[in-house]
C-alpha positions as a printed NumPy array, in Angstrom:
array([[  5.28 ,  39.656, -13.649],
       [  7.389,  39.789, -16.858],
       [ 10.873,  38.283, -16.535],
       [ 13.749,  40.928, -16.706],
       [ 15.48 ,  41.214, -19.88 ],
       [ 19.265,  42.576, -20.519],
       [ 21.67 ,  42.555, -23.63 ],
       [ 22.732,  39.481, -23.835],
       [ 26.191,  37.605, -23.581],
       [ 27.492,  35.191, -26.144],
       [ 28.265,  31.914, -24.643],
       [ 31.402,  31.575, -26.363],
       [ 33.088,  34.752, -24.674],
       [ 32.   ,  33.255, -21.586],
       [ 34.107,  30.328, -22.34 ],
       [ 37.434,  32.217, -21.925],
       [ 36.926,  32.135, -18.013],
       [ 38.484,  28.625, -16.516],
       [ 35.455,  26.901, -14.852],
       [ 37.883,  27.117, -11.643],
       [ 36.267,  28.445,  -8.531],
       [ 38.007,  31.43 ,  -9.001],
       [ 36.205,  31.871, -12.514],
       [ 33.289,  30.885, -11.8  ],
       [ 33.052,  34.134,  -8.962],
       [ 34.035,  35.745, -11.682],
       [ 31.113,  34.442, -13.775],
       [ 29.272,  35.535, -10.786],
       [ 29.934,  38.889, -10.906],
       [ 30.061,  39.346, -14.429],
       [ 25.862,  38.176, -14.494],
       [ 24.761,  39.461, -11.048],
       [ 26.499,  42.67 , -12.109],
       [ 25.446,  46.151, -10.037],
       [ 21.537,  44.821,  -9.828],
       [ 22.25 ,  41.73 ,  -8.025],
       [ 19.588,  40.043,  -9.975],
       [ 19.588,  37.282, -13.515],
       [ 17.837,  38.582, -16.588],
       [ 15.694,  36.299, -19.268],
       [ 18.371,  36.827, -21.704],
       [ 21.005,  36.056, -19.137],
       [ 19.104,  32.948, -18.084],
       [ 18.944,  31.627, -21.52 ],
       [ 22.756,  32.582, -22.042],
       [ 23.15 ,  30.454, -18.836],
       [ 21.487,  27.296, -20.755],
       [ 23.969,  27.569, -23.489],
       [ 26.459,  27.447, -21.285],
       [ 25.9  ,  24.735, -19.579],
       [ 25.185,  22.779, -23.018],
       [ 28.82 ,  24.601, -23.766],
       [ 30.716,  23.029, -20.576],
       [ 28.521,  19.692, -20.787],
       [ 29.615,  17.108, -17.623],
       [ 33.204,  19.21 , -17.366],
       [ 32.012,  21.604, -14.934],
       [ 33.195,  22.126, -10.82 ],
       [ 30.923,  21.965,  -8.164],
       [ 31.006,  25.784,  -7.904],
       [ 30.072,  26.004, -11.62 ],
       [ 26.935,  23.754, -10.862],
       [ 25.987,  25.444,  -7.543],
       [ 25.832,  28.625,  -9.495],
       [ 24.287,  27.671, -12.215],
       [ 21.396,  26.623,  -9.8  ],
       [ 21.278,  29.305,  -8.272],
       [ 20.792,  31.761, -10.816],
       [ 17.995,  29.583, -12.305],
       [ 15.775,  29.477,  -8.906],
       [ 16.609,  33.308,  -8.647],
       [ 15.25 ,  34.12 , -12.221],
       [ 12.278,  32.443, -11.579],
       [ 11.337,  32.107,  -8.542],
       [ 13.537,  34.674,  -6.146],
       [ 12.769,  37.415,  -8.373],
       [  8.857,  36.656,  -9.263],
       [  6.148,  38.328,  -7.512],
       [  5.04 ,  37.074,  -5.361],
       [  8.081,  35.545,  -4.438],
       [  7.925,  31.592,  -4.557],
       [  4.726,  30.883,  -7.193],
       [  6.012,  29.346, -10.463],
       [  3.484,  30.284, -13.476],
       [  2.688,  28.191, -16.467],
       [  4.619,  30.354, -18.682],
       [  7.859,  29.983, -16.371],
       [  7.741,  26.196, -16.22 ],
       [  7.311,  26.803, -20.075],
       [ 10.377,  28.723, -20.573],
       [ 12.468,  26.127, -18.465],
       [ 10.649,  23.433, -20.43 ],
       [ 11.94 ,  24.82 , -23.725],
       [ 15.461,  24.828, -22.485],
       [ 15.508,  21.321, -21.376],
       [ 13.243,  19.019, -23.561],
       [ 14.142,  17.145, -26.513],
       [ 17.535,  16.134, -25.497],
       [ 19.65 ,  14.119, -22.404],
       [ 19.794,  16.731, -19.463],
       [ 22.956,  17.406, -18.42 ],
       [ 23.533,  17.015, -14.329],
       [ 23.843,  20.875, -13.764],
       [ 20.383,  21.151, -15.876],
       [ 18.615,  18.46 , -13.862],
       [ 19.848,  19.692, -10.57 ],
       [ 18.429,  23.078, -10.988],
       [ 15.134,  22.015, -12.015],
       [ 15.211,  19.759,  -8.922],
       [ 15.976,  22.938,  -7.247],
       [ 13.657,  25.305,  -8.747],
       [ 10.648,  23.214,  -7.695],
       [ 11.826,  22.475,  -4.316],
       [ 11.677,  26.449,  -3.635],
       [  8.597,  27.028,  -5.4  ],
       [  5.309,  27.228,  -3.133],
       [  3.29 ,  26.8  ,  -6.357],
       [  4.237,  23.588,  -9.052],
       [  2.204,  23.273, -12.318],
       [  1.543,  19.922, -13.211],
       [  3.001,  20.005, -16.312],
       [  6.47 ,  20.908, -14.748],
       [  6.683,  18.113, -12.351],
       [  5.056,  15.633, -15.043],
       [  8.27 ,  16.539, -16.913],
       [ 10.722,  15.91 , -14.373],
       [  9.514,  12.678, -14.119],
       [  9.407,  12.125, -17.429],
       [ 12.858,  12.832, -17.575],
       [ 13.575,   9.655, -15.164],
       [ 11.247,   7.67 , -17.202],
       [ 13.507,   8.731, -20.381],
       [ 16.451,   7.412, -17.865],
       [ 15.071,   3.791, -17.383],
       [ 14.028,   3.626, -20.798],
       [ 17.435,   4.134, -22.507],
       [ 19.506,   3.534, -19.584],
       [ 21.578,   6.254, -19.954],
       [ 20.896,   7.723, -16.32 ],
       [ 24.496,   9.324, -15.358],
       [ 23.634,  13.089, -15.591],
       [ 20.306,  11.736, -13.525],
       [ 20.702,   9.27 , -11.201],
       [ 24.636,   8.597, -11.899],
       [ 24.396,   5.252, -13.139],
       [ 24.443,   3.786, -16.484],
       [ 21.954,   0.135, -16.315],
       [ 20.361,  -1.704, -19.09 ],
       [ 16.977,  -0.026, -21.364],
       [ 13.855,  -0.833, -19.766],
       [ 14.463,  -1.706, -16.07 ],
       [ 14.056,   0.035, -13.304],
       [ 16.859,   0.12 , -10.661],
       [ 17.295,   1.848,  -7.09 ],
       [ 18.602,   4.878,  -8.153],
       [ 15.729,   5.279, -10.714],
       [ 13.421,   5.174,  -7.77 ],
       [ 15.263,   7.359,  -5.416],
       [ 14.956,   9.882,  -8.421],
       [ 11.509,   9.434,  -8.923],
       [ 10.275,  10.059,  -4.927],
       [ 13.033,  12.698,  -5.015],
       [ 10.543,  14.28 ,  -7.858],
       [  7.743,  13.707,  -6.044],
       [  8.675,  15.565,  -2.963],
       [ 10.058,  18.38 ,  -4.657],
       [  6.878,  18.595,  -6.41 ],
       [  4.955,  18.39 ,  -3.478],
       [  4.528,  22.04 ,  -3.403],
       [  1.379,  22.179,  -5.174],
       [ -1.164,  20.198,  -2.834],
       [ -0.807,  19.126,   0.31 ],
       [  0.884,  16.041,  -0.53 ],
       [ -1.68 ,  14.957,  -3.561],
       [  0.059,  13.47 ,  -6.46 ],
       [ -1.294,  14.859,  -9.484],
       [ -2.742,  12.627, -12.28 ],
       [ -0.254,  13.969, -14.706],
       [  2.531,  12.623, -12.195],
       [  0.257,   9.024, -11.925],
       [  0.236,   8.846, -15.599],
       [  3.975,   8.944, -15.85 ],
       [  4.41 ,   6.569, -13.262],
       [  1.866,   4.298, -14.909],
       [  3.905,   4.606, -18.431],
       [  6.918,   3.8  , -16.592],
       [  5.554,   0.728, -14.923],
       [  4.008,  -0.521, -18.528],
       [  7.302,   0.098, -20.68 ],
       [  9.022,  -2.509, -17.776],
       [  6.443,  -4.597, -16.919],
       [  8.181,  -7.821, -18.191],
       [ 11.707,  -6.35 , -16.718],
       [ 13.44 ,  -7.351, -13.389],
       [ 12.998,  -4.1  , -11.928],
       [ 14.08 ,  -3.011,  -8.237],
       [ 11.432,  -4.808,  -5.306],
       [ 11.091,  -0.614,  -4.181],
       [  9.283,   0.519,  -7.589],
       [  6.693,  -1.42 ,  -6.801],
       [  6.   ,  -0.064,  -3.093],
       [  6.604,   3.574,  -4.415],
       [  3.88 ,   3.045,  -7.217],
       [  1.778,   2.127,  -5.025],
       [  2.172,   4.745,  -2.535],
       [  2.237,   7.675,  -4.761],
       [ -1.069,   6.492,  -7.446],
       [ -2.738,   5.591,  -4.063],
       [ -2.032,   9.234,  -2.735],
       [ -3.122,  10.375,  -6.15 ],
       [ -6.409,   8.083,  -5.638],
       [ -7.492,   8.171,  -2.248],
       [ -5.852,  12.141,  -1.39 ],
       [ -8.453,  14.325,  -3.484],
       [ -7.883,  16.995,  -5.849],
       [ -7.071,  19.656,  -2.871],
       [ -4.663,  22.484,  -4.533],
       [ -2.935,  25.331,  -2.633],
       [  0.662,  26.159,  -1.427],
       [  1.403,  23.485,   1.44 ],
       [  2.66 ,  24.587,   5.093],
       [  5.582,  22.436,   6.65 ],
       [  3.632,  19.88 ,   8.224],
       [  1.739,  19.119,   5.042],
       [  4.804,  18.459,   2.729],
       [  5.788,  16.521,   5.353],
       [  2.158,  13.737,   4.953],
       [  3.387,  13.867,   1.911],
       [  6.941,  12.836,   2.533],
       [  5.722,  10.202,   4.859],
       [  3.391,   8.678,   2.785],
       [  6.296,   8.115,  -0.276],
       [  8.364,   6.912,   2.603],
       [  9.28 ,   3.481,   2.252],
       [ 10.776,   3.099,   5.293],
       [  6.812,   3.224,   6.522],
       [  4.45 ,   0.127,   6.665],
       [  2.564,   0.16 ,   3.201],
       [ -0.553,  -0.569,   5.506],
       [  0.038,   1.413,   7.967],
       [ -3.295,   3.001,   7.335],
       [ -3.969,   5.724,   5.126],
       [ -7.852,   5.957,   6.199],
       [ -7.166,   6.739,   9.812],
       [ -4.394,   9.525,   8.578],
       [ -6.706,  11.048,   6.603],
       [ -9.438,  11.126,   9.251],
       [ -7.327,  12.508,  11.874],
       [ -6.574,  15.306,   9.134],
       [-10.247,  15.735,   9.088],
       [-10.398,  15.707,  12.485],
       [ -8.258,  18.498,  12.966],
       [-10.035,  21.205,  10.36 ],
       [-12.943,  20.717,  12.551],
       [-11.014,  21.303,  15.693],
       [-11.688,  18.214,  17.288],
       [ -8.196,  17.587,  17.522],
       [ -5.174,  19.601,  18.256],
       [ -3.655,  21.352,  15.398],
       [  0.137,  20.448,  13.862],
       [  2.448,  22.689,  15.83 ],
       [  2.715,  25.013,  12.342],
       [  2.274,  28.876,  11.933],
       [  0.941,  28.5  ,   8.879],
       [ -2.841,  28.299,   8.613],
       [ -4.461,  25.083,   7.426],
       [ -6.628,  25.584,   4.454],
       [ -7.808,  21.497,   4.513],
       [-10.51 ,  20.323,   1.813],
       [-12.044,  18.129,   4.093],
       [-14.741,  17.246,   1.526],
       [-12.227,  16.24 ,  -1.395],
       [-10.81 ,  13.684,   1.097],
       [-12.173,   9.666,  -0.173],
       [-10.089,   8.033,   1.617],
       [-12.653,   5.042,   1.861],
       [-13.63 ,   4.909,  -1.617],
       [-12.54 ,   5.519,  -5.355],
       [-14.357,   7.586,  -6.986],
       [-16.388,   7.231, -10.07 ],
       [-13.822,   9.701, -12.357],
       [-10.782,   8.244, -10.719],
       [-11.765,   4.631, -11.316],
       [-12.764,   4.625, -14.851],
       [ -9.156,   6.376, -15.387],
       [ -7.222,   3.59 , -13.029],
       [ -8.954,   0.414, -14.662],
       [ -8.261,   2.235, -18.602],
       [ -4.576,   2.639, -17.428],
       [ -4.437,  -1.215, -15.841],
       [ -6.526,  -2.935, -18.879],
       [ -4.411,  -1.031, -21.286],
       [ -2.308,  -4.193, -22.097],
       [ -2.632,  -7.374, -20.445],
       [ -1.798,  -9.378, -17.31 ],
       [ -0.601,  -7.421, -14.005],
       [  2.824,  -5.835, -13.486],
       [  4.192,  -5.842,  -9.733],
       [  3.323,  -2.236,  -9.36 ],
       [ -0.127,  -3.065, -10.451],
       [ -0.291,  -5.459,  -8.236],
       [  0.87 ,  -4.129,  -5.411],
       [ -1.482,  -0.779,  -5.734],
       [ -4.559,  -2.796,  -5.917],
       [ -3.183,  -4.976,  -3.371],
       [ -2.824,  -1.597,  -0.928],
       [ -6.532,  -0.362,  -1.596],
       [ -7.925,  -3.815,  -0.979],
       [ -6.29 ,  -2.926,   2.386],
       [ -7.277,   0.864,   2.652],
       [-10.656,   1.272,   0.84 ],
       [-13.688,   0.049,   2.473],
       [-15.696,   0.961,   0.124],
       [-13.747,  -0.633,  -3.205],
       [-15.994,  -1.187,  -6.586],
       [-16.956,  -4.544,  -7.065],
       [-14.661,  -4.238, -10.386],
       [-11.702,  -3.329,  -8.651],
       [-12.037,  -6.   ,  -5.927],
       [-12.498,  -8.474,  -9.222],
       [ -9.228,  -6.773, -10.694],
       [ -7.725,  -7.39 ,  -7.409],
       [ -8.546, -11.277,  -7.182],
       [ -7.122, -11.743, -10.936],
       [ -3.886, -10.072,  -9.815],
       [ -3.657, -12.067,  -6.391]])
């Protein structure tokens, strides 16, 4: 469906209202107008804004500003909820090649947490957008902190799994290998740095999912952005078995087991579930991306530490790749 389009307003004029909560109802009306809906042009008049007010904003300025975002393209899409390529592009556009601003970040955040449907290349780039935090350090708008370039601290991470679980929306909690790739850039760029003990177990938790959870794509129900949630958990065991989740999953879409107390149907790819092996495609990419430079950073070792535990079928080369990094 296109996007609706409207005459649009000059930032500038926009300025005159005080970013007060009483002006920003009045922004309010003033872009919801008689339709109750946010245009394209009034979407990208909204971006300028916000580069306008920068970090000055109120709460209410930044709750709105979210809000009219997810309506524009998610609330007003049909059908209602699925985010296409060419909308993540758009929001792309507005956001990349500079420092996102805390309103801008938030609504992307928000955007993909009401979206049934995530492309890749979205979530890939709100990631990358942490990754450009622990690289120059310069994480306030992100994670609220300013730290040193090239070291990964707790709020990085909390950003990072909050990413991944907003952008859990597009499998059933598989992490994509766009979203393993960033992780795996973020974990080479510090691999020499004193980064927080919970990078590590996140790593390995979400490039495991993305290695032993198969390729499964469709709009989750409840229950299955919740696996999903679990497994990034770190409150859980790291070895808490994987295998014996993913055969009681099985389990279930055969209906030897009762069902998740959810209304939704279960559409389960019961054949792309390994979670005993890696497969051939998957392991050439995972020992490229760990023999890329040398020696073993914690997250490496830590992942191949975790399928040592949960694969019992592992290559012979990863099992090698696992002594060398005992």
């Amino acid at each position: 469906m296109t996007l609706p389009r409207a005459e649009p307003t000059r930032p500038d004029d926009l300025l005159e209202l005080p970013l007060t909560p009483e002006g920003v109802r009045a922004l309010r009306r003033r872009f919801y107008g008689d339709d109750d809906a946010i245009s394209l042009d009034e979407g990208e008049t909204l971006f300028a804004l916000a580069r306008a007010v920068g970090e000055r904003g109120c709460r209410e300025w930044s709750d709105f500003f979210c809000e009219a975002i997810a309506d524009l393209l998610v609330n007003q899409i049909i059908p209602r909820g699925y985010l296409s390529e060419a909308q993540a592009a758009w929001l792309i556009a507005r956001l990349e090649g500079r420092p996102a601003l805390s309103s801008e970040f938030a609504a992307l955040i928000k955007v993909m947490e009401l979206s049934r449907s995530v492309p890749d290349r979205l979530a890939a780039f709100a990631l990358g957008l942490v990754r450009d935090v622990v690289l120059t350090g310069e994480g306030e708008a992100i994670t609220g902190a300013r730290h040193e370039p090239g070291r990964v601290t707790r709020a990085d991470v909390d950003a990072l799994r909050r990413v991944l679980f907003v952008a859990s929306s597009e499998g059933f909690g598989h992490v994509t290998r766009a979203e393993a790739d960033v992780l795996f850039d973020i974990a080479d760029a510090t691999a020499g740095a004193e980064n927080d003990p919970s990078f590590a177990d996140l790593f390995a938790r979400a490039v495991g999912n993305h290695l032993l959870a198969g390729p499964g794509r469709h709009a989750p129900s409840r229950m299955q952005t919740l696996r999903r949630e679990t497994w990034l958990d770190q409150r859980r065991s790291l070895g808490s078995g994987i295998a014996a989740s993913f055969k009681s999953m099985a389990a279930q879409a055969f209906g030897l087991a009762p069902r998740d107390p959810d209304p939704q149907p279960e559409t389960l790819d019961v054949v792309a579930l390994t979670p005993d092996r890696v497969d051939d495609e998957e392991l050439a990419w995972l020992i490229g991306r760990i023999e890329a430079r040398p020696g073993f950073s914690a997250a490496e070792q830590a992942l191949l530490a975790f399928l040592v535990r949960e694969c019992e079928n592992l290559s012979p080369r990863l099992k090698a790749l696992a002594a060398l990094a005992a």
